[in-house]
C-alpha positions in Angstrom: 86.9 140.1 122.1 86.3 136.4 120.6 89.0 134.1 121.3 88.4 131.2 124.4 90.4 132.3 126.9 90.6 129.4 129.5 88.1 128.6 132.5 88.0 129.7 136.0 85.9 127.9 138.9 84.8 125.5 136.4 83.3 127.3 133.6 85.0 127.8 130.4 85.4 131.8 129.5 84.0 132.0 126.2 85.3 135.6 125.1 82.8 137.7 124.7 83.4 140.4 127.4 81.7 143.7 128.5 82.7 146.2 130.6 80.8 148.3 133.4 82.0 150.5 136.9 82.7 147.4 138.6 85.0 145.4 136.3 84.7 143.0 133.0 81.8 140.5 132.6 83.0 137.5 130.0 80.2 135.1 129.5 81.3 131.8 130.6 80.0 127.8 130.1 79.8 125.5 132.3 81.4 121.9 132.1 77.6 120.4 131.4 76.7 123.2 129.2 75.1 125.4 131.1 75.6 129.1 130.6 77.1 131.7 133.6 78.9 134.6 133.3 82.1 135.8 135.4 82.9 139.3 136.8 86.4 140.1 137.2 86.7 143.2 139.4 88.3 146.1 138.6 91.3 145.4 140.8 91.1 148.9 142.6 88.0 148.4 144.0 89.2 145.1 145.6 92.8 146.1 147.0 91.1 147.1 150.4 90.7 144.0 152.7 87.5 145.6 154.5 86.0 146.3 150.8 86.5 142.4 149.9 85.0 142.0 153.7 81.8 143.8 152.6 82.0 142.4 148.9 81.3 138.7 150.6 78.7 139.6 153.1 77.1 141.2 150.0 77.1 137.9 148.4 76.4 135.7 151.4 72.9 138.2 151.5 72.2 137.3 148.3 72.3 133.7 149.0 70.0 133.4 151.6 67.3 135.6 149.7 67.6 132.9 146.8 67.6 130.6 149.9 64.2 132.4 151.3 62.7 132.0 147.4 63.4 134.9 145.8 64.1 134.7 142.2 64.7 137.7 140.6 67.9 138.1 140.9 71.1 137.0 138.7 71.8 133.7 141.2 75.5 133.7 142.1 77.2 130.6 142.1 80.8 131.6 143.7 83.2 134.5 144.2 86.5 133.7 144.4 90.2 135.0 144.8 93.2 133.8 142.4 96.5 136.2 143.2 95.0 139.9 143.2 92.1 139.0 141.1 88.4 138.5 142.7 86.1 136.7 140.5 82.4 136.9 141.1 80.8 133.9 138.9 77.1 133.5 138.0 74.8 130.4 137.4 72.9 131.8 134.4 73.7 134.2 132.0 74.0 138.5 133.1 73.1 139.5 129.6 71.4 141.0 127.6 70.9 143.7 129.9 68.4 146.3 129.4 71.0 148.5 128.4 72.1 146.4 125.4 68.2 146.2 124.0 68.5 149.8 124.4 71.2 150.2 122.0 70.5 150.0 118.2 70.5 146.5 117.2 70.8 144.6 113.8 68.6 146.1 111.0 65.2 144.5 110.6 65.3 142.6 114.5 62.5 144.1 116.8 62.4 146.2 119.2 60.6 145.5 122.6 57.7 147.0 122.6 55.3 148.6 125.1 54.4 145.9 126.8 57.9 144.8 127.4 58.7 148.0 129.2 55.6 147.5 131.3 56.8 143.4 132.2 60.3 145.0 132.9 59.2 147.9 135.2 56.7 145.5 137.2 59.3 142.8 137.8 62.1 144.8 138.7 59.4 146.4 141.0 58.5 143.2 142.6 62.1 141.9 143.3 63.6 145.5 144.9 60.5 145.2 147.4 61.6 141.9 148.5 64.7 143.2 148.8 63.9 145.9 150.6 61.8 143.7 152.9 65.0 142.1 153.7 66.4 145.5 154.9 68.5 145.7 152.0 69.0 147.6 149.3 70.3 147.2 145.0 72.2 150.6 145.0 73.0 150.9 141.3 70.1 150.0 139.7 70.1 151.2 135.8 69.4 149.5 132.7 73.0 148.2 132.2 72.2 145.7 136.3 68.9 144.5 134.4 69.1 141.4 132.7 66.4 139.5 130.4 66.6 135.8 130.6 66.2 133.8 128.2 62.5 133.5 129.0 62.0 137.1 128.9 61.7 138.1 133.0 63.9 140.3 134.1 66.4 139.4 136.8 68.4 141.9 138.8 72.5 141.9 138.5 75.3 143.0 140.7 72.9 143.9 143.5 74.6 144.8 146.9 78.0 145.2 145.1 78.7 148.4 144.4 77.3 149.6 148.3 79.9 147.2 149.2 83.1 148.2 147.2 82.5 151.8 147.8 81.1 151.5 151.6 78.1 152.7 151.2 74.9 151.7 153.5 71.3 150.0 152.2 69.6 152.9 150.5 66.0 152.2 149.3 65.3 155.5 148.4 67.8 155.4 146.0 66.6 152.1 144.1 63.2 153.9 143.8 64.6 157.0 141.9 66.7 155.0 139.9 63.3 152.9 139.3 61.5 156.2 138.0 64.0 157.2 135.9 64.0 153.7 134.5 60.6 153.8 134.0 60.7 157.2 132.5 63.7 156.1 130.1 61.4 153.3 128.9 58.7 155.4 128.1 60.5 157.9 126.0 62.2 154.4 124.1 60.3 151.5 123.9 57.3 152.7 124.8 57.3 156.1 122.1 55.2 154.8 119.4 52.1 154.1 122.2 51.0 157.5 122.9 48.6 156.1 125.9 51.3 153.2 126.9 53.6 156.1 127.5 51.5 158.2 129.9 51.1 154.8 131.7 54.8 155.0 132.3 55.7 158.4 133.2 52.2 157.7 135.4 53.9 155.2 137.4 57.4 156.8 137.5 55.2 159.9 139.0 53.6 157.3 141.4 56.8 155.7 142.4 58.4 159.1 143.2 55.7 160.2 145.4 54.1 157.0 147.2 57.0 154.2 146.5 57.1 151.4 144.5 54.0 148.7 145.5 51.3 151.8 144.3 53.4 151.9 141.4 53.6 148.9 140.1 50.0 148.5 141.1 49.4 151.4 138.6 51.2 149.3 136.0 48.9 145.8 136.6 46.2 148.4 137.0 46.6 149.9 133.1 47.3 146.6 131.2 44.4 147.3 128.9 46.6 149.9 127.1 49.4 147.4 126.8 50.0 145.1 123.9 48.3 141.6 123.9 51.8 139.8 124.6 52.7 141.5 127.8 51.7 138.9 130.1 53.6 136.0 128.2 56.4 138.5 127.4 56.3 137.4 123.8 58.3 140.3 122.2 60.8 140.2 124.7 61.4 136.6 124.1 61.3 137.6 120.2 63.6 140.2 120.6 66.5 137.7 122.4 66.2 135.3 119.6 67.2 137.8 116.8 69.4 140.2 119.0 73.0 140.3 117.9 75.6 138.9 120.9 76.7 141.9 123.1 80.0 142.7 123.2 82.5 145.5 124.0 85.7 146.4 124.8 87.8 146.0 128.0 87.4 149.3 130.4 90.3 152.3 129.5 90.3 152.9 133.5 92.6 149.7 134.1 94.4 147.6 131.5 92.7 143.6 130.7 95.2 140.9 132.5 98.1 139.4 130.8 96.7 136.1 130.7 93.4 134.4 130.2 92.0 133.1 133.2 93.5 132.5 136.5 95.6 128.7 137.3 92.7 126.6 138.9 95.1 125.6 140.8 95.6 128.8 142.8 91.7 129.6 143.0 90.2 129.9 146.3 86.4 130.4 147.5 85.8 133.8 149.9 81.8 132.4 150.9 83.9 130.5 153.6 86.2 132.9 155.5 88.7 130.9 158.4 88.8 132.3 161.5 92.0 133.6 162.6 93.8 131.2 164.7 92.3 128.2 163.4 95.0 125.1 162.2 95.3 124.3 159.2 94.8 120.6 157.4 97.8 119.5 155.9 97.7 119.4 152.3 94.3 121.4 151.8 93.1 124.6 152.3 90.9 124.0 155.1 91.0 125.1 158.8 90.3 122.5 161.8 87.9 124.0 165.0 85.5 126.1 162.6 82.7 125.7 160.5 84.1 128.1 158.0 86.1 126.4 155.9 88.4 128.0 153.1 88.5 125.6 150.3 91.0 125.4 147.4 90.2 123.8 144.3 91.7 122.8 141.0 92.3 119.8 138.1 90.1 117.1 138.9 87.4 118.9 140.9 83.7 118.7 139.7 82.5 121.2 137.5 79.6 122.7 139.4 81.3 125.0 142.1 78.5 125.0 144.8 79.6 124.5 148.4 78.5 121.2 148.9 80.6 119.6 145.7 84.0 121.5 147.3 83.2 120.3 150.6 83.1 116.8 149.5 86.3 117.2 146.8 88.2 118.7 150.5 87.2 116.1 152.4 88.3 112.9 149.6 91.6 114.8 149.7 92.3 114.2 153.0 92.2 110.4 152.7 95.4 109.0 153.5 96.7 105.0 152.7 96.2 102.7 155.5 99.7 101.3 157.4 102.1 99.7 155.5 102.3 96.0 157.0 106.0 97.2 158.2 104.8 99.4 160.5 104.3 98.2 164.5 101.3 96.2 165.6 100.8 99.1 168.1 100.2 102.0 165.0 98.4 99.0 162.7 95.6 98.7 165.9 95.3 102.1 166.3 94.6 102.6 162.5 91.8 100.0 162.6 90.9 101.9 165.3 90.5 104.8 163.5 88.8 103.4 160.7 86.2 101.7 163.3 85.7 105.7 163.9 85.2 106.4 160.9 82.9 104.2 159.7 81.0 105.0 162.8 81.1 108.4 162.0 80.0 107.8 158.5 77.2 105.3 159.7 76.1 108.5 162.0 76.1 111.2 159.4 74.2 108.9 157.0 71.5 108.7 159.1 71.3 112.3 160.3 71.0 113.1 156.9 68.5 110.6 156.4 66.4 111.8 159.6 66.4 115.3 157.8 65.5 114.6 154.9 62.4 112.6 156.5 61.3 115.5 158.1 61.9 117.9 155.1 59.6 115.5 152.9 56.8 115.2 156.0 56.6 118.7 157.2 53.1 120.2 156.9 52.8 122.6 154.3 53.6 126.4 155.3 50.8 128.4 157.1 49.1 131.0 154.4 49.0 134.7 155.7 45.8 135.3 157.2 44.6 138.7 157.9 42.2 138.5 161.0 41.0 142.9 161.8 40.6 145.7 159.6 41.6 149.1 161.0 41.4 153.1 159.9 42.5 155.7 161.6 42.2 159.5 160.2 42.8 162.9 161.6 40.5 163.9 164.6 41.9 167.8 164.1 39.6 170.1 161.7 42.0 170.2 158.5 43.0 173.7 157.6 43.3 175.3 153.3 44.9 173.4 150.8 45.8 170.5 153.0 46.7 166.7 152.2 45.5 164.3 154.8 46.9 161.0 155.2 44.5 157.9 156.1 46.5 155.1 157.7 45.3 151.5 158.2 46.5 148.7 160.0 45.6 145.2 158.8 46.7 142.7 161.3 47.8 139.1 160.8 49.1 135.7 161.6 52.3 136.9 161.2 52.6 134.4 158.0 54.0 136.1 154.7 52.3 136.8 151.7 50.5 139.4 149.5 47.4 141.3 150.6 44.9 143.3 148.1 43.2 145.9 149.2 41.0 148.7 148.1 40.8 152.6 149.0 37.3 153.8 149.0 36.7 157.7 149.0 33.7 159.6 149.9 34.1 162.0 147.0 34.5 159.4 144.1 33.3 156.4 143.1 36.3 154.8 141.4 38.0 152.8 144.2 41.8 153.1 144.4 43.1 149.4 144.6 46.1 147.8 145.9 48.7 144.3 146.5 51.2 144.7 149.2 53.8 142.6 149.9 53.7 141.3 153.3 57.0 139.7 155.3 57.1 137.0 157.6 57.0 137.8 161.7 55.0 141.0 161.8 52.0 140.8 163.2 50.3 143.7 161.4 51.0 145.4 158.3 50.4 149.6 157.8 48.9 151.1 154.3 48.2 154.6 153.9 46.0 156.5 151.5 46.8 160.5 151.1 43.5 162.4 150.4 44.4 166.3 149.1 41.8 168.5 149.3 41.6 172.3 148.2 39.8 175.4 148.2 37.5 177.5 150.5 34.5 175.8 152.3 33.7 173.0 154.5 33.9 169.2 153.6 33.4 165.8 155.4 35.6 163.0 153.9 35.4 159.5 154.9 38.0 156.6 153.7 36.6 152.9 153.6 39.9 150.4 153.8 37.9 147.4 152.5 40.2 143.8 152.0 40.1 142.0 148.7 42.5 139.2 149.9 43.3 137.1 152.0 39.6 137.3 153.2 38.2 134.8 155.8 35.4 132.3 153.9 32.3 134.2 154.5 33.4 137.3 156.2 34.0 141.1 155.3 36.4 142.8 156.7 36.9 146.5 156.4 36.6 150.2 158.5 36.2 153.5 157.9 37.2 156.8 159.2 36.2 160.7 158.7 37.8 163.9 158.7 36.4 167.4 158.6 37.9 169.9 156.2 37.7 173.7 156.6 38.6 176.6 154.8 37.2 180.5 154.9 
């Protein structure tokens, strides 16, 4: 599709649409020129009241990750209701995905490379363990929910949604199959004409599967001399994006495009702030009195950048009324000045609570660093029998600060140590790693795991341990 087809929410709907299980994605401009994109749901997948319930909890998550500093995910600036359409609108751009870049593109444009599977895979790595940090989960993760910006990172889209329409709970395990199969897609594409590239791939699709997905993007940052020269500054992803033909297709066969273009601005209203039930409403506006969720509407004249704050403030001018006429009693013209005496109060108040806050956001100390303070390894006391993997586990403990920790493996019976970069989230005050040791065949054999830490490390100090285990088989 190519014509304009209106705005919603205050982006303009450029035309260019593509459809996936969830609904139609047109690519959208906002009123300063930045680009977003908007999802209309499929309108199935919405009818269910508890399903829209889950859909903005979904989204509400997703804001307080970006919140928290996350940033690789599609950032969502609204999702909104107009009639029986739900809207979900995004600040920057959700294409090209993956899945486009997959597909053949213009003859003579490049192809990503090698190295632009390996940036992909470790990216994508990075942002589901935050996410799964969180205790949440992407659920449909595929090349079609993996965007390249403009810069060449990749950026997670839709995630949360489709657990949400369909009622599904957080599954991890699932993201991290879907993340081999990825990996192992990109390897057999992009990766084809790199014979050693490749194995890196399947390698740390292999890894993924069997110890999760820190190891295996470890594996990745671990084999970057087999990459191309560009893959830390993704060059040829960036490459690739300039030449790339625009991505469109058409509307899904499951459910007919709407009528019209866009929904009336006039009729648009924001689901981040659900009323509760009960609560009065303000003349005139769409907002509720006794709650701090607020239903907003919003229309001709509002500002073009939807966030919270902007409809707040639009909500609150509306409700601005003309002083007394001078007809009116001296009694009502008394208590108006009244009122305004409030009000400027009021406004003096809020003016300096804000102030006081932003004081103390400017003067706070800077965050405490993760520090890791004892080393510890614990392994089988038990004579292990044939054919037998035995699992190591160490404990690092901390300040219960976030923050990544490397680490290195150590094993008796080679001298290439196995190293390692966790991800460590805030309020635990120790972190688990594991190292599985398989051993095999007849005899006897003493192993002994060394868990030695790379970093944080305390100025001066070394901190590490070691364990042993006796193996046995006749």
């Amino acid at each position: 599709m190519s014509t304009d087809r209106g705005g919603v929410a205050g982006f303009r709907l450029t035309g260019r649409t593509w459809a996936d299980d969830l609904g139609v994605w047109s690519s959208a401009v906002a009123a300063d020129g930045r680009p977003g994109s908007a999802l209309r749901f499929d309108p199935r997948l919405v009818a269910d009241p508890a399903a829209r319930e889950r859909l903005v909890a979904a989204v509400l998550a997703d804001r307080r990750l970006a919140q928290s500093g996350m940033t690789g995910l599609v950032p969502v600036a609204d999702l909104i209701t107009a009639r029986d359409e739900v809207w979900l609108i995004t600040s920057t751009p959700a294409g090209p995905t993956v899945g486009d870049l997959l597909s053949p593109g213009s003859p003579g444009s490049p192809r990503p490379d090698a190295g632009s599977a390996a940036t992909v895979l470790v990216e994508t790595a990075q942002a589901l363990l935050a996410v799964h940090a969180s205790g949440l989960a992407h659920g449909e993760l595929h090349p079609g929910t993996v965007v390249i910006a403009p810069d060449g990172s990749a950026l997670l889209a839709e995630r949360g949604l489709a657990d949400a329409l369909f009622g599904r709970p957080p599954a991890p395990e699932r993201d991290v199959v879907a993340w081999a199969s990825l990996a192992r897609g990109l390897a057999a594409t992009w990766a084809s004409a790199d014979r050693g590239a490749a194995e890196l791939l399947e390698r740390a699709a292999a890894t993924a599967s069997i110890r999760g997905l820190a190891p295996a993007r470890d594996a990745l940052l671990a084999g970057r001399d087999v990459l191309p020269s560009g893959f830390t500054t993704r060059d040829r992803l960036v490459e690739t994006l300039h030449r790339w033909p625009a991505h469109e297709a058409p509307a899904p066969g499951g459910y007919p495009a709407p009528a019209r273009s866009a929904p009336d601005e006039g009729e648009i209203v924001t689901l981040l702030h659900v009323p509760r039930a009960g609560d009065p409403r303000v003349p005139g506006t769409g907002e509720r009195r006794g709650s701090e969720e607020v239903v907003m509407r919003f229309g001709p004249g509002v500002p073009s950048e939807t966030t919270a704050a902007q409809l707040w403030r639009a909500g609150r001018d509306q409700q601005r009324t003309e002083p007394p006429s001078g007809a009116l009693g001296a009694g009502v013209a008394h208590h108006a000045r009244r009122g305004r005496g409030r009000t400027i109060l009021a406004s003096v108040i809020l003016a300096l609570m804000v102030v006081g806050a932003l004081a103390l956001w400017l003067f706070r100390g800077p965050a405490t660093p993760l520090e890791v303070t004892k080393v510890d390894i614990s392994a089988p006391k038990k004579t292990q029998g044939c054919d037998t993997t035995v699992k190591i586990t160490g404990v690092l403990s901390t300040n219960g600060a976030g923050g990544e920790v490397s680490y290195q493996w150590k094993r008796s019976d080679r001298k290439q140590p196995i190293t390692q970069t966790d991800s460590v989230p805030s309020g635990a005050a120790s972190h688990e790693v594991s190292l599985e040791w398989t051993v095999k065949g007849e005899g006897s054999f003493k192993g002994t795991a060394t868990l030695v830490l790379l970093s944080p490390l305390p100025e001066g100090e070394k901190l590490q341990d070691r364990a042993t285990f006796t193996y046995k088989c006749s």
